[in-house]
C-alpha positions in Angstrom: 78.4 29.4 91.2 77.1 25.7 90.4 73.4 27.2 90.3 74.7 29.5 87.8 76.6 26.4 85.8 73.2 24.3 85.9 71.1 27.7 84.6 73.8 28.0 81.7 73.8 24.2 80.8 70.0 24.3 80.8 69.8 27.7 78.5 72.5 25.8 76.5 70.5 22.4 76.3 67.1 24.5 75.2 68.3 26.6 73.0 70.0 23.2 70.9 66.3 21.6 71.2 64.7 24.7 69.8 67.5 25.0 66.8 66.8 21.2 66.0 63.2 21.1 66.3 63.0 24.8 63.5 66.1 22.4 61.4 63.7 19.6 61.1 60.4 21.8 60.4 62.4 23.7 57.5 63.8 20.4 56.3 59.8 18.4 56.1 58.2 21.9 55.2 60.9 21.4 52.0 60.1 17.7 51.3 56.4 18.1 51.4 56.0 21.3 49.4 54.9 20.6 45.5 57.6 20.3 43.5 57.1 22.7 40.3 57.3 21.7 36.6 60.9 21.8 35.4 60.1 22.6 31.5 62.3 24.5 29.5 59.6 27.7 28.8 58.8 27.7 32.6 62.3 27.6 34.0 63.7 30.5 31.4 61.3 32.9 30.7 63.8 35.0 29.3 64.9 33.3 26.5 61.1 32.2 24.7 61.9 35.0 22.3 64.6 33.4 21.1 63.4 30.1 20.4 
């Protein structure tokens, strides 16, 4: 029964490791990505007619 324990707590303890390490990829991939222009004709396309 311990063997089983120790094969849990490992699956457990790899499973975290692999959830923080695709975390931390999304997280840089976001920070590193060019941020896009944020002027009023870009951002709503929809409402150029209007203007």
């Amino acid at each position: 029964m311990t063997v089983m324990y120790a094969l849990l707590v490992l699956a457990l303890g790899v499973g975290a490791g692999l959830a923080v390490i695709v975390i931390e990829e999304r997280r840089w991939e976001s920070r590193s990505r060019v941020p896009r222009r944020m002027t009023y004709g870009e951002v709503h396309h929809r409402h150029a007619v209007h203007r």
